[in-house]
Every structure is written in C-alpha cells, then in structure tokens.
C-alpha positions in Angstrom: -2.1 59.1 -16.7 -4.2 57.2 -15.0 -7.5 58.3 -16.5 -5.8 57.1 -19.5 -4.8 53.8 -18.3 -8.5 53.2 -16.9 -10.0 53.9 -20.8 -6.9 51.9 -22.6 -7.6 48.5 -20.6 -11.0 47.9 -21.7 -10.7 49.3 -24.8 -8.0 46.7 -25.6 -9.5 44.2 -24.6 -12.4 44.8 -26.2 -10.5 44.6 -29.6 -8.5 41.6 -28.5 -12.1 39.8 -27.7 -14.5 40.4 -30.9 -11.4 42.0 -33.0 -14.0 44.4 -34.8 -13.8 47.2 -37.1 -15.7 49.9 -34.3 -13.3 48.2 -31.3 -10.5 49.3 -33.8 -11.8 52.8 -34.6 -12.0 53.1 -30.5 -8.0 52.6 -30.8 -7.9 55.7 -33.2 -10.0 58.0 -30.8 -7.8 56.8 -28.0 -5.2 57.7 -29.8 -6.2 61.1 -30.7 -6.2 62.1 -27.0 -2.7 60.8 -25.7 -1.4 64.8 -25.5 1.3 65.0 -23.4 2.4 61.7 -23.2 5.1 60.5 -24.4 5.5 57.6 -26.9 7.5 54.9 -24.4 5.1 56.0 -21.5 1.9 54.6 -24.0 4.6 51.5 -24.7 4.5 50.9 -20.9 0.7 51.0 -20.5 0.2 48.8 -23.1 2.9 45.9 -22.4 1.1 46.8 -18.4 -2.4 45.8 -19.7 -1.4 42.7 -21.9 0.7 41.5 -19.1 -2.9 41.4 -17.0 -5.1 40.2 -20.0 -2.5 37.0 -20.6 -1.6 36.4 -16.8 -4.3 33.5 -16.8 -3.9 32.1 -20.0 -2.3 28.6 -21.6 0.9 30.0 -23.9 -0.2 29.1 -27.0 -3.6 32.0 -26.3 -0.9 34.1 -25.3 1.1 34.0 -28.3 -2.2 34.9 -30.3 -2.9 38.0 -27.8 0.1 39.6 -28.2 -0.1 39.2 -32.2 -3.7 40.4 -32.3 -2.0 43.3 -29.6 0.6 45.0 -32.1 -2.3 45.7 -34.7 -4.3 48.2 -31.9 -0.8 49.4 -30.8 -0.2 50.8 -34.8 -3.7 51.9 -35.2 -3.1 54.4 -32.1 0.0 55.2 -32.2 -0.9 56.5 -36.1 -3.6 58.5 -34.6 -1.5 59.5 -31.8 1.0 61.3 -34.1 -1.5 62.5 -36.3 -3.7 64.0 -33.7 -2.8 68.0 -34.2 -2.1 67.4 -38.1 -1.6 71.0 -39.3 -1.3 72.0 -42.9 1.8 71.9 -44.7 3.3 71.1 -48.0 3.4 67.7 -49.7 6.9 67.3 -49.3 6.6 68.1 -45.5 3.6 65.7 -45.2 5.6 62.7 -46.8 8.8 63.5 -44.3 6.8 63.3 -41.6 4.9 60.6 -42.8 8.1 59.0 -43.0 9.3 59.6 -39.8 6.1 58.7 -37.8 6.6 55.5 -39.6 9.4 54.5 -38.4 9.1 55.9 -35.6 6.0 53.4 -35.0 7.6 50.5 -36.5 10.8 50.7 -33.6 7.9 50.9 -31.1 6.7 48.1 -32.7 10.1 46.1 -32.7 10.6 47.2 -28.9 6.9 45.7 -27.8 7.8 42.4 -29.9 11.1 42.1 -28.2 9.8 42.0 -25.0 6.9 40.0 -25.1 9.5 37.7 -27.0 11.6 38.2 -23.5 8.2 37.0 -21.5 8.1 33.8 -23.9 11.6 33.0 -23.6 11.4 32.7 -20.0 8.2 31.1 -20.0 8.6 27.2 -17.9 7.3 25.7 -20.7 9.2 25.2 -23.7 7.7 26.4 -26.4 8.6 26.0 -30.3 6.6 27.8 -33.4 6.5 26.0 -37.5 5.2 27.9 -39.8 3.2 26.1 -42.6 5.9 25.2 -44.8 7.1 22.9 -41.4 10.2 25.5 -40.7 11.4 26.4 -37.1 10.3 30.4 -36.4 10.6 30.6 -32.8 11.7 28.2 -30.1 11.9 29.7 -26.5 15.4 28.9 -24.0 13.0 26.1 -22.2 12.4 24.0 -25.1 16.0 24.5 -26.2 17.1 23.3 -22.9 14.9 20.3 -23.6 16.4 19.4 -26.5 19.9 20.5 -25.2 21.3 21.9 -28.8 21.6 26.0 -29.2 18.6 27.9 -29.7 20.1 29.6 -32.7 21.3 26.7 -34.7 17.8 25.2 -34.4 15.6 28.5 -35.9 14.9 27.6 -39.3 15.5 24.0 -39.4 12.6 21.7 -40.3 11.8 18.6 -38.5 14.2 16.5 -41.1 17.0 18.7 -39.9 16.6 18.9 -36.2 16.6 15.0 -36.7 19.5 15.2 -38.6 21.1 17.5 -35.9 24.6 16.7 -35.0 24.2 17.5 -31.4 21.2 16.0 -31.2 20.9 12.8 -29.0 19.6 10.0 -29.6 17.4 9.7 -26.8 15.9 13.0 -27.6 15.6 11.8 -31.6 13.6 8.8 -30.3 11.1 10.8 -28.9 10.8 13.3 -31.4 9.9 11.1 -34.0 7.8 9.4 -31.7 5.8 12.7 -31.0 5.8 13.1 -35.3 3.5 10.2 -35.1 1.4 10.9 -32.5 0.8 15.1 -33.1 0.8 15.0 -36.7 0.5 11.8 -38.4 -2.3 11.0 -36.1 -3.3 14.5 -35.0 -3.0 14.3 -31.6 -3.5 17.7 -29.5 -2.3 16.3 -25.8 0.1 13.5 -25.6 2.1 12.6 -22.4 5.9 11.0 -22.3 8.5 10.2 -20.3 11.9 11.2 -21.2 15.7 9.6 -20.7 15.7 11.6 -17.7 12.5 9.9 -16.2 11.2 13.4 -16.6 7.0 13.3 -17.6 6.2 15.8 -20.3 3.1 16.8 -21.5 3.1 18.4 -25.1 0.5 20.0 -26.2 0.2 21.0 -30.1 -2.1 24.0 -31.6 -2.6 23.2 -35.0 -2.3 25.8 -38.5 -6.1 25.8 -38.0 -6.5 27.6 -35.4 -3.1 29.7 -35.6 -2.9 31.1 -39.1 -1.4 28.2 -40.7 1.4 28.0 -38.4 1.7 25.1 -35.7 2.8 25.7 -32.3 4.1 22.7 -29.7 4.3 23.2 -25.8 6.1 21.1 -23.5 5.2 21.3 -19.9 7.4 19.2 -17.3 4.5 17.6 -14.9 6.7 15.4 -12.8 5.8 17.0 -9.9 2.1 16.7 -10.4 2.5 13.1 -11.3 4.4 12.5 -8.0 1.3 14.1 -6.4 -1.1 12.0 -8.2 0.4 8.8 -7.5 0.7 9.5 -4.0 -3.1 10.2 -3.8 -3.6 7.0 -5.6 -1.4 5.0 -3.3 -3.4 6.6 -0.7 -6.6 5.5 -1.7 -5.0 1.9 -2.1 -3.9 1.9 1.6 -7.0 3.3 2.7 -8.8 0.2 1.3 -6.2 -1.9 2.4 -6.8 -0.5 5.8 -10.9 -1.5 5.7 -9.9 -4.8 5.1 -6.7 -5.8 7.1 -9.2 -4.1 9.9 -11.7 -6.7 8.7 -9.3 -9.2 9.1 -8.0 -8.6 12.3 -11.2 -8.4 14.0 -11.6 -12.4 12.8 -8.2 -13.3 13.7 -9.0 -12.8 17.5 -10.9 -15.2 18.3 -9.0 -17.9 16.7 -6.0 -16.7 19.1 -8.7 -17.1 22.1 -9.0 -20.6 21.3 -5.2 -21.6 20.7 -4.2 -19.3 24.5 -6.8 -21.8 26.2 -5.7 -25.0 25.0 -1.9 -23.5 25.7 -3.1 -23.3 28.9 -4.2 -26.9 29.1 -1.6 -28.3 27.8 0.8 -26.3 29.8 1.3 -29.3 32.6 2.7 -31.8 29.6 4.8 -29.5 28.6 6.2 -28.7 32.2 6.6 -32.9 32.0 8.4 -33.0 29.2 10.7 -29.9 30.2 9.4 -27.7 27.6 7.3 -25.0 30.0 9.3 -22.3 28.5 7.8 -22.9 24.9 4.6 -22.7 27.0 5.1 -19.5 28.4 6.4 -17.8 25.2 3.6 -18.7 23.2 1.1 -17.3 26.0 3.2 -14.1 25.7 3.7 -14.1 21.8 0.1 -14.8 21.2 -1.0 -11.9 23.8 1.5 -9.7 22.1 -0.7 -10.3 19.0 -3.6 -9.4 20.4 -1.6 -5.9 21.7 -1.1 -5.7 18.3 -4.5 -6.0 17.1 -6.1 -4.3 20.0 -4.1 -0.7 18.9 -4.7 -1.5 15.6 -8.7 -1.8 15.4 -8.3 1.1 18.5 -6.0 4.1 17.8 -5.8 6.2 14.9 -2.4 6.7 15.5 0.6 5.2 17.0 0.4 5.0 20.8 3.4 6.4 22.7 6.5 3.7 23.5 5.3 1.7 26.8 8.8 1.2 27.7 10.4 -1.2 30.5 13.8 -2.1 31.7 15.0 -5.5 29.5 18.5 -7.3 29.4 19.9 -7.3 26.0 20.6 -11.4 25.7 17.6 -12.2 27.0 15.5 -10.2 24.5 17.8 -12.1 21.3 17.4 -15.5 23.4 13.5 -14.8 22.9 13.5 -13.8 19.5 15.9 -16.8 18.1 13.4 -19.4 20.0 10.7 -17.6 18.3 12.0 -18.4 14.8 14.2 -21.4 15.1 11.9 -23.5 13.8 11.6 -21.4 10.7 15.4 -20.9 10.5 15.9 -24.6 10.4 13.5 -25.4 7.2 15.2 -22.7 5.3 18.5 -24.3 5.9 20.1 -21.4 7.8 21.3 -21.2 11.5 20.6 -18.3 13.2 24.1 -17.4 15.6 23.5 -15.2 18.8 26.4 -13.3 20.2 26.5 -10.6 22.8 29.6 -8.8 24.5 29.0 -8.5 27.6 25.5 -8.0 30.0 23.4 -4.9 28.8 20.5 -3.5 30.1 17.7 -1.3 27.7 15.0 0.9 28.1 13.3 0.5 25.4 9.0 -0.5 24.2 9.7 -4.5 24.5 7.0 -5.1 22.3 8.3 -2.8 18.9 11.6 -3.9 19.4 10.7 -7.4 19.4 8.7 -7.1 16.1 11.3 -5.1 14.4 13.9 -7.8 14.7 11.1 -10.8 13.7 11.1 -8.9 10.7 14.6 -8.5 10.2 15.5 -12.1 10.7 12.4 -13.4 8.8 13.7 -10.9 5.4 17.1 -12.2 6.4 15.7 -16.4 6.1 13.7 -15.0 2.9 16.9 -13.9 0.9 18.7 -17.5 2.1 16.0 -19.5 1.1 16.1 -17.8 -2.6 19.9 -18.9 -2.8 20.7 -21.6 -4.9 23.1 -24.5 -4.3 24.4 -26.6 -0.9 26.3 -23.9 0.8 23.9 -23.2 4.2 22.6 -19.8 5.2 23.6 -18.1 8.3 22.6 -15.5 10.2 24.2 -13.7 12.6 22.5 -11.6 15.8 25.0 -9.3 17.6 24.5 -6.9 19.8 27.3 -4.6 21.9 27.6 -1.3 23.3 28.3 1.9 21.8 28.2 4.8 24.5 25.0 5.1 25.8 23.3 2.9 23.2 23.1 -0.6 22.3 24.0 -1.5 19.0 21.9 -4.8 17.2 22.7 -6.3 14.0 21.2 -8.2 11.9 23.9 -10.1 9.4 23.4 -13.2 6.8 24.7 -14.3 3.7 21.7 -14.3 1.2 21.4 -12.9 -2.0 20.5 -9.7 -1.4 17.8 -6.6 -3.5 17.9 -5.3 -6.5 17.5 -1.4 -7.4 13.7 -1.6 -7.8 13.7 -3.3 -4.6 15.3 -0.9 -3.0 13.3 1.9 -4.0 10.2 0.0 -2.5 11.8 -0.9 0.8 9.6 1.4 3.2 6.2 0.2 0.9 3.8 -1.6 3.1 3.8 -5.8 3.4 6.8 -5.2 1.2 9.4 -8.4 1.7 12.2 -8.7 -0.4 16.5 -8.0 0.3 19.0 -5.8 -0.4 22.1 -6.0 -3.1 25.3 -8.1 -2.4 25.9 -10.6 0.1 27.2 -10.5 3.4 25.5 -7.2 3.9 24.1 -5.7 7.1 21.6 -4.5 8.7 21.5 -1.8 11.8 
C-alpha cells in the first residue's frame, strides 16, 4: 500500500500540473496495477493526496484541483477494473461494462461529496454562477453571510437573491454594491465593511479563467485589520515619541529660568503673605522636571517612589494648583473630606492623575452653554483599607466615539450625561 501511495502522489500531481495526454496514460498504468486493493481503499489515497496538493492553496485553485482530480480518478479506476479483462461473450462484456460504470460513477459521486464537505466548511464563504449568472454552489459560510438558507439560494440569479424575501436590506445594499464593482467594473479584489462593522474582502475569479463559470470568495479580515491598525498607530506614537522627546529637552531650560526668578521673588511674596504660592510653584515646576527627567531617561515606567501623605492636604494642593483655571471657566471647584486620612501612595502620579481629572472635568463645563455655573466636586473618604477620591461636576459629558478613544494618548474630551462620576 504504501509503494502504491508513493507512485499515486506524483503521478497526480503531475496530471493536475501540465494536464497532458502521457500524464493521463500514467493514470491508466497505475491503474492496471492496483491488485488487491480494494476500490474505497484507492478512494482514500486519492482524497489523502488531494488533501496535501490543495492544503496551500487560495479556494478558488482548489475548486479547479479537485475538478481537474475526478477526470484521473475515472481514467484509473477504468483501468483498474479492466486490468485482468478475460474473454467472454458480448453480452457478458456489456454487463460488465455496465457494472464497472456505475460502479465508477458512485465512486465518483462519493469523492465529489466530500470534497464538497471540505468546501462547505471552508472559513470563507464561497458561492459558484455558472455563465448564464445562476447560483450552482454556495458553501454554509457564505450562506451564513447572507443569513438566508443555503437551499433556497442554489439556483437563483442575482435578480432573485435581490428579490429574496429574507434578504435584508443591509445585505441587499452591499450586494448590489459589489455588482458594480466585480462585474460592471471588473474588479478582482474589493474590500467592505458590513452592518456588523465586519471587514470583508471578496475576491471574484472570473468565466475566463474557470470555464465560463464565475466564482466569488468572501474572507472576514477583521482581525488582520485590527492588527494593521495597531501597527499603524504604533508607528504614529513612535514618531510622536521622537518629537514630544524633542520637545521636552527644550522645555527645560525655560523651567530653569522661571525656578530662579521664583526664587527671587520669594521675599515679596513672603510680604505680601503669599509664600505658599511660592513654595508650590518651586515644587510643581521641579515636579515637571521629574517628569521630563524619566521621560528623556527610562524606557519604561520607573517603579512608584511612594511616601506617607495626608489625604486633605494632597486635595488642598491640587485645588490651589488649578483655581485659577477653575475660576475663568466659570466653575468652582468644592473640596470635602470625612475625616483625617493618611496614604501611601507615589505623591507625584497621584497628583497628576487628579490635574487631569479636574482639568477634563473644567473642559466639559466650559463647552456648556447658558448662565447656570459649573461645579466640581473633590471628595475623598475611607473605604476599608483604601481611600476613595472622586472626581464629580456637572458638564456635558462624551459621546460613544469618545468613549471608545478614552485611553488614546493627549486624548481630552468627557463622558455621556451629566452629573456623572469619576473614581
């Protein structure tokens, strides 16, 4: 068996290639020699050796392989019954004849059947007109693309599936659409996106190249498209990086300059009662150059420097920081705490993530229209071991697209309703 199984590959595939008269009489003489074997176990190699000569091929090649296939399969399997042809009578020859006929032709139907079973479960959907535009084949996937039973679909024409009852409309849309693109315009690779944000890439073999009939694949690519983007969004925050590094390198000695005349100044201010302001803008602008420092520095983030901080404090800092702000967007910024609380946490991140909070939160009241005043409100309280700290106001608030971009770099817009929260 397996001598046999060494000669039938090549031999196939040889006829499958270059399709010539001598790679068919090969079929014969292979034939000829299948003894003891019986006719299923000849079935088996053959499905066995298709099954590796399509295993790295696009659909529509396959479908032409296994037609090309069934032609060698009949040539051997006639030589295969005739291969100890003894002499009888007519009548004997033509019963025979008969017989071996059909007995090649249920072979026939049995190979066809399951390579029909590979198509069906192919992940593409696949769909075969024949040149008078009517609907031969369509596999389960393209069926569960269009969503309408496979068997009320074979033998329709375009104008019917259109015309389809359970057809939606969606789905009509972009057929019709894909009419003008594949065959009004003769289009062999067109990409779409479907009602179910699905992207699909159809691919259409013309009767050219397939014996007058025309064969359509549909491939869903969503997953490589979700791939691709990422690695474009990559290469945009790559660049971004080169250049906010760029930037930041200049922005340090600006800050230099402003921390020494702080520092000068620092005596009128202490006059006028105001040292605090002093001191917080010595700390906030050598926070920034933290900041900057671990950005130009590290590759990745730095572990938490964390230190002991009461909770009030830390808000009291933060409201000074943006009152100013607060006051020309016409919002107030309310602090409230329940009772003293002391954190462990990296002063620095926590500091920044509540800037940004409160600055999104003075963003969405700003964009509100009319005389009622924003507010804000910053609580903080325990809850077991933890501290909770919210961020509340009464802006306008993101829409869905928003939302779908809220962790996107630089990214500042809000969230949908007012009155919401934030943890």
């Amino acid at each position: 068996m397996q001598a046999i199984r060494k000669r039938y590959f090549p031999t196939l595939a040889e006829y499958i290639r270059s399709g010539s008269e001598a790679s068919l009489y090969e079929a014969t003489e292979l034939g000829k020699l299948l003894d003891d074997i019986h006719p299923e176990e000849i079935i088996a190699i053959h499905e066995e050796c298709m099954h590796t000569l399509v295993s790295n091929v696009e659909s529509e090649e396959a479908l032409q392989l296994y037609n090309r296939s069934f032609i060698f399969l009949i040539e051997l399997m006639v030589a295969y019954r005739f291969r100890n042809y003894p002499e009888k009578s007519t009548e004997q020859k033509y019963t025979e004849m008969r017989e071996m006929l059909f007995q090649s032709h249920r072979s026939f139907v049995m190979v066809k059947n399951k390579y029909e079973n590979v198509l069906q479960h192919m992940d593409s959907g696949i769909a075969l007109f024949d040149g008078d535009g009517i609907l031969s084949f369509i596999n389960l996937q393209m069926a569960k693309l269009l969503d309408i039973p496979r068997k009320t679909l074979v033998g329709c024409t375009i104008r019917e599936i259109l015309l389809h009852p359970q057809l939606k409309r969606g789905t009509k849309r972009m057929i019709l659409r894909l009419y003008k693109e594949m065959f009004l315009r003769r289009s062999r690779y067109y990409e779409l996106q479907d009602a179910c944000d699905r992207h699909l890439l159809v691919t259409v073999t013309y009767g050219d190249q397939l014996d007058g009939d025309y064969l359509i694949s549909v491939k869903d690519v969503t997953e490589y498209k979700q791939i691709e983007q990422t690695a474009y969004q990559n290469d945009k925050l790559a660049m971004l990086g080169k250049i906010a590094a760029a930037i930041a390198h200049e922005i340090r000695n600006p800050l230099t300059s402003i921390r020494g005349f702080i520092q000068l100044l620092r005596p009128h201010l202490q006059q006028l009662g105001k040292e605090e302001y002093a001191r917080i803008i010595v700390a906030e602008i050598d926070r920034a150059n933290d900041i900057i420092y671990e950005f130009l520095n590290s590759s990745k983030p730095s572990a938490p420097m964390k230190q002991e901080i009461q909770v009030d404090a830390l808000l009291k800092e933060v409201t000074l920081l943006t009152e100013s702000e607060a006051l020309m967007k016409n919002c107030d910024i309310h602090v409230e705490t329940y009772d003293q609380m002391k954190v462990s946490i990296d002063v620095k991140q926590v500091k920044q993530v509540l800037l940004n909070l409160l600055r999104n939160a003075m963003d969405a009241i700003e964009d509100v229209k009319g005389e009622r005043r924003g507010r804000i409100d910053l609580s903080a309280r325990s809850e077991g071991r933890y501290v909770e700290i919210k961020v509340r106001d009464n802006g306008k608030g993101m829409d869905r697209a928003t939302m779908n971009r809220l962790f996107d770099p630089f990214l500042r817009r809000r969230r949908p309703g007012p009155d919401s929260d934030y943890p």
